[in-house]
Structure formats: structure tokens, C-alpha cells
Legacy VTK file of the C-alpha trace (Angstrom):
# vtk DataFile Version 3.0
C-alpha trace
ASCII
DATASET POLYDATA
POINTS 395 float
64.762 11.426 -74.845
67.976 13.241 -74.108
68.642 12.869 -70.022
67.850 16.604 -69.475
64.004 16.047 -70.878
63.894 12.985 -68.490
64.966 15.541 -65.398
62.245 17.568 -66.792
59.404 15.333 -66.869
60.445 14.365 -63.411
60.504 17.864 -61.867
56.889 18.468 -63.676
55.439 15.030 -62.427
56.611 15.926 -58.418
55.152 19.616 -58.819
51.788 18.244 -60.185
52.144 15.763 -57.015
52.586 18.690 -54.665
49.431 20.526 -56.140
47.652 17.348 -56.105
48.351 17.096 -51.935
47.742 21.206 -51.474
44.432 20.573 -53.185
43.207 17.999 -51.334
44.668 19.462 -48.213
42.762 22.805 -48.915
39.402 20.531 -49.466
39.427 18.780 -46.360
40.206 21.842 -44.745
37.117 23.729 -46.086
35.066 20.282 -45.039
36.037 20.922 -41.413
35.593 24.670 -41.238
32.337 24.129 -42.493
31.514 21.766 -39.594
33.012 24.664 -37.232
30.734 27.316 -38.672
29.049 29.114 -35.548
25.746 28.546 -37.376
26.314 25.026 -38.267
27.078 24.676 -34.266
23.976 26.811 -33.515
22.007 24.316 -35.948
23.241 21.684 -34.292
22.298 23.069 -30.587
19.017 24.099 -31.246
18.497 20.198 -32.763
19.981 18.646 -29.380
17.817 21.143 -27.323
14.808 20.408 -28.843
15.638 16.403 -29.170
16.457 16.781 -24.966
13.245 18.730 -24.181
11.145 15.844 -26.352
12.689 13.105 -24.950
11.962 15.361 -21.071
8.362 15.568 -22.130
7.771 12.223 -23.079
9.177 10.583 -19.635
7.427 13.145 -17.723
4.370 12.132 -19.243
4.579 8.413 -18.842
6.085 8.703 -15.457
2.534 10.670 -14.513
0.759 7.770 -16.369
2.075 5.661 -14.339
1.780 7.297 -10.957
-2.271 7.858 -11.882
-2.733 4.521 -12.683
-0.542 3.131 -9.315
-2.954 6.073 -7.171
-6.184 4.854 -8.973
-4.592 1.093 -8.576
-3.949 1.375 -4.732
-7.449 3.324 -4.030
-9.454 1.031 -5.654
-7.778 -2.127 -3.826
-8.085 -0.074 -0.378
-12.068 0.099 -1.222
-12.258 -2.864 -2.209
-10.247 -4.732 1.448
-12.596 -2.227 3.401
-15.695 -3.450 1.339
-14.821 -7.507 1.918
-13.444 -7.008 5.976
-17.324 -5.338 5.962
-19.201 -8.390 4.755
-16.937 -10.181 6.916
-17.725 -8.463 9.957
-21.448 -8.550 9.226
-21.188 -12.324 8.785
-20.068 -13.286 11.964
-22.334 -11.123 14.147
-24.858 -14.348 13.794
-25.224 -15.632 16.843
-24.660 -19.528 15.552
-21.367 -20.625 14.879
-21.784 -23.032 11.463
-23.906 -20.936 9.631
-21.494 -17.994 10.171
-18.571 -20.499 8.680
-21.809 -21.378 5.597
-21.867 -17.702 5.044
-18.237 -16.952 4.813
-18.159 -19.830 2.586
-20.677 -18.156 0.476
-19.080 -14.895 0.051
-15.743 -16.493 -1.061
-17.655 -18.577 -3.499
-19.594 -15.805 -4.846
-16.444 -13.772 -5.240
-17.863 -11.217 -2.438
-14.300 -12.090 -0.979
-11.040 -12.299 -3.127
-7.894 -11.292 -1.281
-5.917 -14.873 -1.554
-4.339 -14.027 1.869
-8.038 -13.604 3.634
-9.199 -16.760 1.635
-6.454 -18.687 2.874
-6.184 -17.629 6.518
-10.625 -18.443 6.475
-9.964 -21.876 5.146
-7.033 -22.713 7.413
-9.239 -21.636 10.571
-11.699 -23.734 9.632
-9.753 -26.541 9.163
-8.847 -26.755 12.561
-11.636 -25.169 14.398
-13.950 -27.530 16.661
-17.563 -27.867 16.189
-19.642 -25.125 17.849
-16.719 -22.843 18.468
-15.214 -19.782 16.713
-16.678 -16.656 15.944
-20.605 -16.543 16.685
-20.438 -18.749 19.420
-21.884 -18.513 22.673
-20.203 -17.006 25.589
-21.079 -17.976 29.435
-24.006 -15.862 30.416
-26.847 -17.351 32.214
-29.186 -14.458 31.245
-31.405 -14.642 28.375
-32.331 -11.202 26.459
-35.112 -10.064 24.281
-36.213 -6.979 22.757
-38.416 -4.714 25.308
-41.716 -3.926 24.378
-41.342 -0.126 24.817
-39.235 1.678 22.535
-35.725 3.332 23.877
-35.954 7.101 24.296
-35.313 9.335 21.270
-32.871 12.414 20.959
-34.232 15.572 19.731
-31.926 18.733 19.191
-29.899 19.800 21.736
-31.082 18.465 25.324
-34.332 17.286 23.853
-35.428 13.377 25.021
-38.528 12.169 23.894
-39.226 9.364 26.385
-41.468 6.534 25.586
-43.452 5.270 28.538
-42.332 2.126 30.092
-38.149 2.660 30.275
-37.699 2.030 33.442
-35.665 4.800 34.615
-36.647 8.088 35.694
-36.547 10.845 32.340
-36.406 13.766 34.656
-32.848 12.188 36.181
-31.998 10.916 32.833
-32.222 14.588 31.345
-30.022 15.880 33.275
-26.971 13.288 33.265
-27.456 12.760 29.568
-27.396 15.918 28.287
-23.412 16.410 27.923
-22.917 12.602 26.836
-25.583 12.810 23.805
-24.313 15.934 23.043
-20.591 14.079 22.837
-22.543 10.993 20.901
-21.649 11.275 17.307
-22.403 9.206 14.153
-19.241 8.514 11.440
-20.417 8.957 8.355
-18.593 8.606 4.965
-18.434 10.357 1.755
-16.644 9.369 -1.295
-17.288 5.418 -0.477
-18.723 2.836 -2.675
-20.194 0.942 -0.253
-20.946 3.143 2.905
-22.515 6.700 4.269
-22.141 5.669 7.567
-20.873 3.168 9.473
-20.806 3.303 13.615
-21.187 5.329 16.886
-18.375 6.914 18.699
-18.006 9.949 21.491
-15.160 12.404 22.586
-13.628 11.134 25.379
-11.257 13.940 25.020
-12.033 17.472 23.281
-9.946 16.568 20.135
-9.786 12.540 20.180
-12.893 10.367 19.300
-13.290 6.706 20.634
-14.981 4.035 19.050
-14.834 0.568 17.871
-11.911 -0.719 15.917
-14.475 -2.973 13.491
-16.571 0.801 12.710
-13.601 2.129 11.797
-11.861 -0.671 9.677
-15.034 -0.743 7.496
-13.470 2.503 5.648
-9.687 2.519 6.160
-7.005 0.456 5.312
-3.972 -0.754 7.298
-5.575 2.939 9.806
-5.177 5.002 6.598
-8.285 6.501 5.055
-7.772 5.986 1.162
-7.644 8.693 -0.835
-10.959 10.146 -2.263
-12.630 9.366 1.217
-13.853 11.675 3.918
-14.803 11.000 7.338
-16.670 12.735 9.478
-18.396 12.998 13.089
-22.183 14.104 12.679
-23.058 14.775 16.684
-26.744 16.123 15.768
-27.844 12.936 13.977
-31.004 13.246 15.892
-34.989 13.961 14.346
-35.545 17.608 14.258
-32.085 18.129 13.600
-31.076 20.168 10.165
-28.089 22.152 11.043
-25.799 18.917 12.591
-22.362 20.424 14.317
-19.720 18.443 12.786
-16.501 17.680 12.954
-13.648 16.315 10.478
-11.397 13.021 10.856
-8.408 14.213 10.444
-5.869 11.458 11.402
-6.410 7.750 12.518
-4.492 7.755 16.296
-4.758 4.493 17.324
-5.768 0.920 16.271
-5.887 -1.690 18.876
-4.586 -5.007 17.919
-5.376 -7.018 20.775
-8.079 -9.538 20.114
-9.875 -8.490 23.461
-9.784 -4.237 23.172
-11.557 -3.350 20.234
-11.193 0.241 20.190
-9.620 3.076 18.047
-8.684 6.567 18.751
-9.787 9.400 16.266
-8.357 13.298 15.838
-11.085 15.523 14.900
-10.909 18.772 14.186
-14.393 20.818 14.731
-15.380 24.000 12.562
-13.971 27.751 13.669
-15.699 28.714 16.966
-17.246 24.961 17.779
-16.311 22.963 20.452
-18.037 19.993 22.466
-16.998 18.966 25.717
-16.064 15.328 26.055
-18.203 12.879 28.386
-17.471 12.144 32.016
-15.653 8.849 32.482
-15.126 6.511 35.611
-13.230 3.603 36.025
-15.865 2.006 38.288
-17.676 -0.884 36.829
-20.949 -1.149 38.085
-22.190 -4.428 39.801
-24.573 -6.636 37.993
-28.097 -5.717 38.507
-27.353 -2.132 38.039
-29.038 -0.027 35.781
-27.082 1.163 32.677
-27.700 3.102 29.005
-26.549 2.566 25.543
-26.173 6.118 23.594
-25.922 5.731 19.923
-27.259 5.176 16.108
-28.872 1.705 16.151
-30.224 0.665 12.229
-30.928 -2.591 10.986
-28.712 -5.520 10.897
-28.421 -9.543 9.540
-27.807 -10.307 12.831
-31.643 -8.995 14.562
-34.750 -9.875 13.628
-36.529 -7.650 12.109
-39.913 -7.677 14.434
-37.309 -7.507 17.266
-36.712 -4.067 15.783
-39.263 -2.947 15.062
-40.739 -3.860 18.453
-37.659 -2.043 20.285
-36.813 0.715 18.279
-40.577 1.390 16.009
-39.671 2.908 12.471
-36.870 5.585 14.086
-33.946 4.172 13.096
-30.281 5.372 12.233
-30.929 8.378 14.547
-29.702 8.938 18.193
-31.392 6.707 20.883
-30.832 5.753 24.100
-31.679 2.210 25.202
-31.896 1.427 28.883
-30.969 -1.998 30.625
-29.017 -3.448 33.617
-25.456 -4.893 33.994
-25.023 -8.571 33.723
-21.440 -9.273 34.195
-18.677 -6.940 35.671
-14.809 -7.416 34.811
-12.018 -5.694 34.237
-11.855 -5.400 30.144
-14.848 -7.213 28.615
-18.453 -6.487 30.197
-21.994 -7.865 29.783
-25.335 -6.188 29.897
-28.845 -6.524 29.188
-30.265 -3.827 27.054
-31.100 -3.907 23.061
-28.608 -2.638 20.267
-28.301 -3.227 16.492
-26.094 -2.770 13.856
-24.971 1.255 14.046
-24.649 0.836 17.857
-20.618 -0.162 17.898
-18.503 3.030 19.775
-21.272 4.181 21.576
-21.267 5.117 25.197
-21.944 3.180 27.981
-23.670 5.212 30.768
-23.938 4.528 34.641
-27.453 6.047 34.986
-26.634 6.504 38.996
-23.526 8.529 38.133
-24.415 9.949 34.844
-20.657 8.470 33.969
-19.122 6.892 31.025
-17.436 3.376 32.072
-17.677 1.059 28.743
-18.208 2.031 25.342
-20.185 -0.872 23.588
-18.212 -3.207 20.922
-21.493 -5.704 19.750
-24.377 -7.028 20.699
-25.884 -10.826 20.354
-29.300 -12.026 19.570
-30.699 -13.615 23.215
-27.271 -12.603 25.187
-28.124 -8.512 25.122
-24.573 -6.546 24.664
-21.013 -6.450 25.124
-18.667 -3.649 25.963
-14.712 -2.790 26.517
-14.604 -0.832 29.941
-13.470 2.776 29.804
-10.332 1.740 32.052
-8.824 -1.189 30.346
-8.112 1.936 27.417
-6.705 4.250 29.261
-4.238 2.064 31.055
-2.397 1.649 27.975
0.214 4.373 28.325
0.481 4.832 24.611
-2.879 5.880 24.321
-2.921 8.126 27.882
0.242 9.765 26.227
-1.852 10.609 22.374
-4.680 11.672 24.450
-2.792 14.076 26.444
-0.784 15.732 22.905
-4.188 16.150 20.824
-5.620 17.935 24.014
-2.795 19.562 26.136
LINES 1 396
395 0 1 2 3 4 5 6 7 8 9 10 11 12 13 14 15 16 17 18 19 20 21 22 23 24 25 26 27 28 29 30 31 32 33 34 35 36 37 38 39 40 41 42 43 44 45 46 47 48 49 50 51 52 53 54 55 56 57 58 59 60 61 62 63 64 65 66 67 68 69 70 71 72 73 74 75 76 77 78 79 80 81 82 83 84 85 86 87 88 89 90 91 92 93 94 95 96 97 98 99 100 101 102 103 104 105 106 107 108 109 110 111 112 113 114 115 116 117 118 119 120 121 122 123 124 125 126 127 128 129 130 131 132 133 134 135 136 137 138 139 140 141 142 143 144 145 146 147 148 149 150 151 152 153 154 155 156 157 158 159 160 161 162 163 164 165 166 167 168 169 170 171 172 173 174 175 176 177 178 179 180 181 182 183 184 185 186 187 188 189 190 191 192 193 194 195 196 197 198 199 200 201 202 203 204 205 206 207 208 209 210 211 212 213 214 215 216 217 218 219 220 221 222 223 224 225 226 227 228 229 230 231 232 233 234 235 236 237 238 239 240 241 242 243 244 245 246 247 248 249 250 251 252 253 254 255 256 257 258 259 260 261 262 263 264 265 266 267 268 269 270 271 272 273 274 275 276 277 278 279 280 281 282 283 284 285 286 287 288 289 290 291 292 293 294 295 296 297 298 299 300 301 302 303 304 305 306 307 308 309 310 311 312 313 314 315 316 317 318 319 320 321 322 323 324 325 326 327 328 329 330 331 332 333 334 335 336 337 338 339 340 341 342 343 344 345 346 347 348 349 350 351 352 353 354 355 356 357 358 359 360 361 362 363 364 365 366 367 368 369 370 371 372 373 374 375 376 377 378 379 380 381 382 383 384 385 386 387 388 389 390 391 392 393 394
């Protein structure tokens, strides 16, 4: 091959080189305009849309899973504290010290009671606590108590008392300083709880705010939260004859009293357009023993009373507004003895000075033989905390 041929050849193998690169230069081109094609982008959009709005969905559900099961979580443990601090309550109304500690003994064995904190704190107590002491003990009272003969007065509709013969106060007097605090006298009753439709006694000792006892309302709130699902209300025409009740709803828990000694909460109720009640008369005087006093409220049956004891007292009209009539045994500045016959139902109520026709106590519990206990009407309002709510729910 002559040297020209050989320049030849080499020209021809550099061109076919050159085309080679262009080609592949012009392919990878096309690849990448391809990619850029506004409906290859569009594809491609749609696709991350739909991908985002999936993946959107999807959390959205399980974060509402979640929620429903936390809400149905936390309102079933709320009924279920209410439900065991109830049993608890009722076991230590018993007026005998050991068997209350055999019956919360029994409810944690049973698995009535589960909450490891409660368990532990009951155990601990009793650990430490000295025989005949603790909660059903006896206090020092020198009076005994039994359950009159004659049935306390019943509340009809409106001013209505049906008087029993052998109360020992006048009914014509009694009418007319009783009117206003029965009419005040509610019942709290519950819907939308497994365990309760009503639970206490209570009375507006301010238009708007509702007193009563701190263990009536605990029954059916948590922590002074009412769990969700739950209604409270004030049913002030709980009384025979009675089929239109005025009524009022619970709309916020004010007030919770922690100290051991003033068992007491404050409610806000708000009453249907155009109702009102007025709220009772208070004093701060506490009568002198020997006086003559009256219990307004919902007495019912109870593990801590005999059952002929109520039956004797209070016949077959229970759960219904009475008025039971007795006399002061001990006078003090918070905590306050008298003789005259309560039951379960009875907590909140009012405490009446049947010489005044005043509130001065509302009643906390009563004991089998020692007659009742109450918190005096002025060892709550000298908190300033609650004189301040008071005054803001009813300015």
C-alpha cells in the first residue's frame, strides 16, 4: 500500500470516528429532551401529587386513630378512678374502724380497686395505722343517736311540706323559713355514667355557684374535670308530685377543697332561659348545743344504716327531698355536730337554724349512733379564693 492509500485509510477511519461521536451525541441528546418533555414533566407531577395526597391521607387517618383511641383511653380510665374513689368512700362510712380496713381489703382483692398508686398508698396506711384509729373511728361525742320514730317531713312542689306528726318543731314556722332554702335544695344527678344517676345534695349559696360536698362531687369527676360523655346536672324539684323539675346545668367545676377538714366544692350552673332561683340565707352564727336545727336534702339508702333504721325514719320515701329535724350537739368554728338522722344522698345539703330560718353548715356525713357532721357556712367563705369566684360567677 503506496503511502497516499495509507493517508487515505487514515482520513476515512477519523471521519467514521467523528460520525461515530455526533451519533451518539445526537442520542443522548434525544434521551434528555425526552425527559424535558412538558408532558413527561406533567406525568411526572400529577404522580408526585397524587403519591403526596396518599401519603396526607394515610397520616391523617392514623393520627385520628390514634387520638379516638387516646379520648376513648382517657374516658374510660376517668370512669373507672370515679367508680373505685366511690366504693372507697362508701367503705369507710362504717362506723367501725377494722372492718372498714376488711372491706378495703376486699375490694382490692376482688379487683373492685386497681389503680397501683391507690393500692399502694391503702397498704402503706395500714401499715402504720394503730388499732381502732383511722377512718370509721369514733370521734368525742358523749351523745348517743338513733333513728326517730316519726318520719322527717316531706317536700311536695313548690312550698308544699307534708309534715308527719311528732317532729318536734312547729310546721306552720317551718313553712315559712323553709320555703326559699328547699326551693335552693337540689339533687346532682348524672347522665352518661356507668355507675351513677345521682349522687348527693347541694344548694345555691349564690345565684350561679352551687355548694356541696367535695366526696358527692368526686364520685363523677376526675382531678375536678367531668370526663367527657358525662353530664351533670342540678334537679331542685326532686320532690313527690313533682313532674316538671326546674333544672339547671354544671357547667364548670370552681373549686375543690383539699384540706382534710373542709370538704366542700363550688359548682357554676347555668339555669334554662327565663329561670332563676334565689340562693339561701346564710349566717355565720353557730348555734349553741341544744338548739334546734334541720337537714334539707335527698336521703336514700346506704351500707353504712341499717335498714329498719330507715325505714323507721324515713318509711318507703326515699331519694326525694326531706327535711329531718334535730338539735345541735357540738358548736366550733369549722367542723360541727348534731343530732338528727341522714343517709347516704344527704352529703351538700343545708343546714338550717330553725330560729333564724338561716343557713350556717351544710352537712358532709353522718355516723351510725353519733347523728351528723357538718362544715360551717363561715369556715368557706373565709377563704378569699372562694369569696373572690363567688363574687365573678354572680357580680
Amino acid at each position: 500500500m503506496t503511502e497516499i492509500e495509507t493517508k487515505k485509510l487514515e482520513i476515512l477511519e477519523r471521519e467514521v470516528s467523528v460520525k461515530e461521536k455526533d451519533l451518539d451525541f445526537k442520542i443522548q441528546e434525544a434521551q434528555k429532551s425526552a425527559w424535558k418533555s412538558p408532558l413527561v414533566v406533567a406525568i411526572f407531577v400529577a404522580a408526585a401529587s397524587a403519591s403526596g395526597n396518599a401519603l396526607v391521607t394515610y397520616l391523617s387517618s392514623s393520627w385520628d386513630r390514634e387520638a379516638a383511641a387516646d379520648e376513648y383511653s382517657r374516658t374510660a380510665t376517668l370512669a373507672q378512678s370515679g367508680a373505685e374513689r366511690a366504693r372507697i368512700l362508701e367503705m369507710i362510712k362504717i362506723g367501725d374502724p377494722n372492718q372498714v380496713q376488711r372491706n378495703l381489703e376486699f375490694l382490692i382483692d376482688a379487683g373492685l380497686v386497681t389503680d397501683p398508686d391507690t393500692i399502694k398508698s391503702i397498704r402503706e396506711y395500714y401499715q402504720i395505722r394503730a388499732p381502732g384509729t383511722g377512718p370509721g373511728a369514733s370521734t368525742s361525742i358523749d351523745h348517743s343517736f338513733s333513728a326517730p320514730e316519726s318520719n322527717p317531713a316531706v317536700f311536695g312542689c313548690g312550698t308544699d311540706i307534708r309534715f308527719v306528726p311528732g317532729n318536734n318543731a312547729s310546721p306552720s314556722n317551718l313553712r315559712v323559713r323553709l320555703a326559699d332554702i328547699a326551693a335552693a335544695t337540689g339533687r346532682i344527678e348524672v347522665s352518661g355514667h356507668p355507675y351513677f344517676e345521682w349522687v348527693g345534695s347541694g344548694f345555691l349559696i349564690a345565684p350561679n355557684t352551687f355548694l356541696t360536698a367535695r366526696h358527692v362531687i368526686e364520685a363523677v369527676t376526675n382531678e375536678g374535670v367531668i370526663p367527657s360523655g358525662v353530664q351533670v346536672t342540678i334537679n331542685f324539684d326532686a320532690n313527690i308530685g313533682c313532674f316538671d323539675p326546674r333544672r339547671a346545668s354544671v357547667e364548670e367545676i370552681l373549686y375543690v377543697s383539699d384540706a382534710p377538714d373542709r370538704d366542700f366544692a363550688l359548682l357554676r350552673v347555668a339555669f334554662a332561659s327565663g329561670e332563676n332561683l334565689l340562693a339561701v340565707a346564710t349566717q355565720v352564727e353557730i348555734p349553741e348545743p341544744g338548739h334546734t336545727v334541720g337537714l334539707v336534702s335527698h336521703p336514700t339508702t346506704g351500707l353504712h344504716r341499717d335498714p329498719a333504721d330507715l325505714l323507721r325514719a324515713f318509711g318507703e320515701i326515699l331519694a326525694v327531698k326531706r327535711l329531718s329535724v334535730g338539735e345541735m350537739f357540738r358548736a366550733a368554728d369549722v367542723g360541727l355536730a348534731y343530732g338528727l338522722f341522714s343517709s347516704g344522698g344527704s352529703g351538700g345539703g343545708p343546714i338550717v337554724d330553725l330560729e333564724t330560718g338561716n343557713v350556717f353548715a351544710m352537712h358532709v356525713a353522718a355516723r351510725a349512733g353519733e347523728g351528723g357532721f357538718g362544715l360551717a357556712i363561715a369556715s368557706i367563705l373565709e377563704i378569699e379564693e372562694v369569696r373572690i369566684l363567688i363574687d365573678l360567677q354572680n357580680p
